[in-house]
C-alpha positions in Angstrom: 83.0 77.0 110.2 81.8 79.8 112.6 78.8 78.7 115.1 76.0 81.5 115.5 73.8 81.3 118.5 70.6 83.7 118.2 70.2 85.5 121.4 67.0 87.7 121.0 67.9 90.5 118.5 71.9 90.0 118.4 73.5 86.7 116.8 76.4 85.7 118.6 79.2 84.3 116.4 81.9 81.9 118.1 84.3 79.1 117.1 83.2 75.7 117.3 83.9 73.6 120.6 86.1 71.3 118.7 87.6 73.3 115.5 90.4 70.3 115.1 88.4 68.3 112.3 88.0 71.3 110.4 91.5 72.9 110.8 92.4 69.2 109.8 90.7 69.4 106.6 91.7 72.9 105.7 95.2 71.5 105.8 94.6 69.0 103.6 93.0 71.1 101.0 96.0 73.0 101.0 98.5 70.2 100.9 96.2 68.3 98.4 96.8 71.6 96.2 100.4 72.2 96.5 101.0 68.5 95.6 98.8 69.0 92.3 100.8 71.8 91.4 103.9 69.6 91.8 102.8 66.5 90.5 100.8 67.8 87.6 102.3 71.6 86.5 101.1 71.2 82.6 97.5 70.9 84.2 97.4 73.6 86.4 99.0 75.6 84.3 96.4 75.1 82.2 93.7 75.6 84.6 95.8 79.3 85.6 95.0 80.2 81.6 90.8 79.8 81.8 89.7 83.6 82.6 86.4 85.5 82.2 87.8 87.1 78.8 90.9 88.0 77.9 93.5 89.6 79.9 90.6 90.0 82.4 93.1 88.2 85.3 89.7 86.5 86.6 90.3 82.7 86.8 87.2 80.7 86.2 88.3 78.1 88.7 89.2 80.1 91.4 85.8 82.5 90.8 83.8 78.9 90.7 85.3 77.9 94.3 85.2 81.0 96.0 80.9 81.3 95.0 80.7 77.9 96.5 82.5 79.0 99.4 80.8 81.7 100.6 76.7 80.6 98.7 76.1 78.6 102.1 76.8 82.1 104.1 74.7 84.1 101.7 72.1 81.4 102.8 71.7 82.2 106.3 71.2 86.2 105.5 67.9 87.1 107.1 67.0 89.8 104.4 63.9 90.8 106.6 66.0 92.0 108.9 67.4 94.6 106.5 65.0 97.4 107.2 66.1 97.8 110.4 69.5 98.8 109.9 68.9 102.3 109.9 67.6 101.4 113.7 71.2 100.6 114.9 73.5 101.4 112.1 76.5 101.0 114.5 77.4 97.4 113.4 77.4 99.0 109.7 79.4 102.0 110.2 81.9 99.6 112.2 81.9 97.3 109.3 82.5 100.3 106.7 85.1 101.7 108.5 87.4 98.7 109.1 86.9 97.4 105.7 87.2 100.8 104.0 89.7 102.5 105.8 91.5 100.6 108.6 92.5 97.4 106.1 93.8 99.0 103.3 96.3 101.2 104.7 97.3 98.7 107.4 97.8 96.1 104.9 99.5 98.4 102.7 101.7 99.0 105.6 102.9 95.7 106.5 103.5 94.8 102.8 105.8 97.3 103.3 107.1 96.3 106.1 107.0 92.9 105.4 108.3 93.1 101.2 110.2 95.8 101.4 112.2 95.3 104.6 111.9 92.2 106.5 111.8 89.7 103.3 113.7 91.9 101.3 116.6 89.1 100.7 113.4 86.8 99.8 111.8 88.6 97.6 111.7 87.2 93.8 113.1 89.8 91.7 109.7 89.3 89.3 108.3 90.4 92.4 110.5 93.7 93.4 109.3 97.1 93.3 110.5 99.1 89.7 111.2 102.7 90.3 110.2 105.0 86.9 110.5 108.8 86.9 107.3 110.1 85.8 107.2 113.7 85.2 110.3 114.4 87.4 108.9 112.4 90.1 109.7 108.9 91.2 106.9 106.2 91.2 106.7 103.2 92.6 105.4 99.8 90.3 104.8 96.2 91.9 105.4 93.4 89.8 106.2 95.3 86.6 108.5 91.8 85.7 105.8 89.5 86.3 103.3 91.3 84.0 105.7 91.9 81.2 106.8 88.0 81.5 103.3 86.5 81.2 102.6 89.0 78.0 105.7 87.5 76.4 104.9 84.1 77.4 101.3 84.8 76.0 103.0 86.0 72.7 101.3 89.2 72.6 102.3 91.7 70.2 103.5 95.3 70.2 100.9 96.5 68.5 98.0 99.0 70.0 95.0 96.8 71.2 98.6 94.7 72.9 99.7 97.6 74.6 96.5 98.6 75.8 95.7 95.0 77.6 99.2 95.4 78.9 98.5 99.1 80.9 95.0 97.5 82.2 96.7 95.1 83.9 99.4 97.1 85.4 96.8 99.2 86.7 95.0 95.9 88.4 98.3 96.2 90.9 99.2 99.8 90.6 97.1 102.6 91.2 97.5 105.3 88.3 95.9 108.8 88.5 93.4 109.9 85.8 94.5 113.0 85.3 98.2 111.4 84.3 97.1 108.2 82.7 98.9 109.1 79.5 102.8 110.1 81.3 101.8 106.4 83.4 101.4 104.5 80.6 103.9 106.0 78.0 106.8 105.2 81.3 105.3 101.6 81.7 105.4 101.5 77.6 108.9 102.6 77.9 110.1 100.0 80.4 108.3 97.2 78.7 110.0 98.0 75.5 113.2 97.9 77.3 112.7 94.5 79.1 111.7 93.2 76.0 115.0 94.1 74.4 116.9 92.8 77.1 115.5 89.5 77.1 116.2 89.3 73.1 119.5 90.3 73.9 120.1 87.5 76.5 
C-alpha cells in the first residue's frame, strides 16, 4: 500500500520502508488463485458465468473485489479540497492527459509489439487477430475465436436477439464505427456463420 505524508498543501505519496510483507502477500493471492483454478476448474468456472445480466461480460465476483479494493482509497478523498482545483489545475490536466491520451495508444502499441511480433509463436490462435474485408478494406478483429467459442459453449442460437448479444460483445474488444455499424456486423455475422460450420464439420 502507498504511504502519503501531508506536507502543507501537497501530499507526498511514497512506497513503504519495508514493502516485503506486502509484495509477500500479493504473491500469495496470486498463487492461492492459480491453484484454485487448478484444483477446482468446475468451480471457477462457475464463478466466470455470474454477470451483471446477460452477455454483459461484467463478473460479479471480480466487480465485488475490485469495490473492496479500491473503497479504502475512496476513503481518504478530502472532498473539501475539491473546490480548489481550479486554483492549480496542473495535477488534473497531467492526470487527463496520461490517462486519456498517453496510455491508450502506448498500450495499444506494445500489444502490438508485444502480440503481434515478439509472442507471435505464443500467441493462442483463440487469441490471433482475424482479418475481414469490409467494404474493400481490410480490418482488423481481436479474439473473434474466443467470442464465437463461448456463444457456442453458451448454446446460443442463430436467431436475432442471439446475433445481436453476439455484435455487442465483439464491439467490447473491437472498436466499430457508427456510421458502418451495419457492413461491421453483417462481416462478423458472416464469419461467425462460417466458424460455426466448420466446427460442425469437424
Amino acid at each position: 500500500m502507498v504511504e502519503v505524508e501531508v506536507r502543507g498543501a501537497w501530499r507526498v505519496y511514497s512506497l513503504p520502508a519495508d514493502p516485503g510483507p506486502q509484495l509477500a502477500a500479493n504473491l500469495a493471492c496470486l498463487l492461492v488463485g492459480v491453484a484454485l483454478g487448478k484444483l477446482l476448474p468446475d468451480f471457477v468456472a462457475s464463478l466466470s458465468q455470474l454477470e451483471f445480466g446477460r452477455g454483459s461480460q461484467v463478473n460479479i465476483p471480480i466487480a465485488v473485489l475490485i469495490w473492496l479494493m479500491i473503497f479504502p482509497m475512496m476513503l481518504k478523498i478530502d472532498f473539501g479540497s475539491l473546490g480548489s482545483i481550479a486554483k492549480r489545475p496542473k495535477g488534473l490536466f497531467i492526470t487527463l492527459f496520461v490517462n486519456w491520451l498517453v496510455k491508450p495508444f502506448s498500450m495499444a502499441f506494445l500489444a502490438w509489439v508485444f502480440l503481434q511480433h515478439v509472442f507471435a509463436g505464443w500467441v493462442e490462435p483463440d487469441m490471433a487477430v482475424t482479418k475481414l474485408v469490409i467494404d474493400g478494406q481490410t480490418v482488423e478483429w481481436v479474439a473473434l475465436p474466443l467470442i464465437f467459442r463461448h456463444f457456442r459453449a453458451k448454446g446460443l442460437g442463430q436467431d436475432e436477439a442471439a446475433a445481436h448479444e453476439l455484435f455487442e460483445t465483439v464491439k467490447i474488444y473491437n472498436a466499430v464505427p457508427p456510421e458502418a455499424e451495419t457492413s461491421y456486423r453483417n462481416a462478423v455475422m458472416l464469419e461467425h456463420a462460417a466458424s460455426c460450420q466448420k466446427e460442425n464439420q469437424s
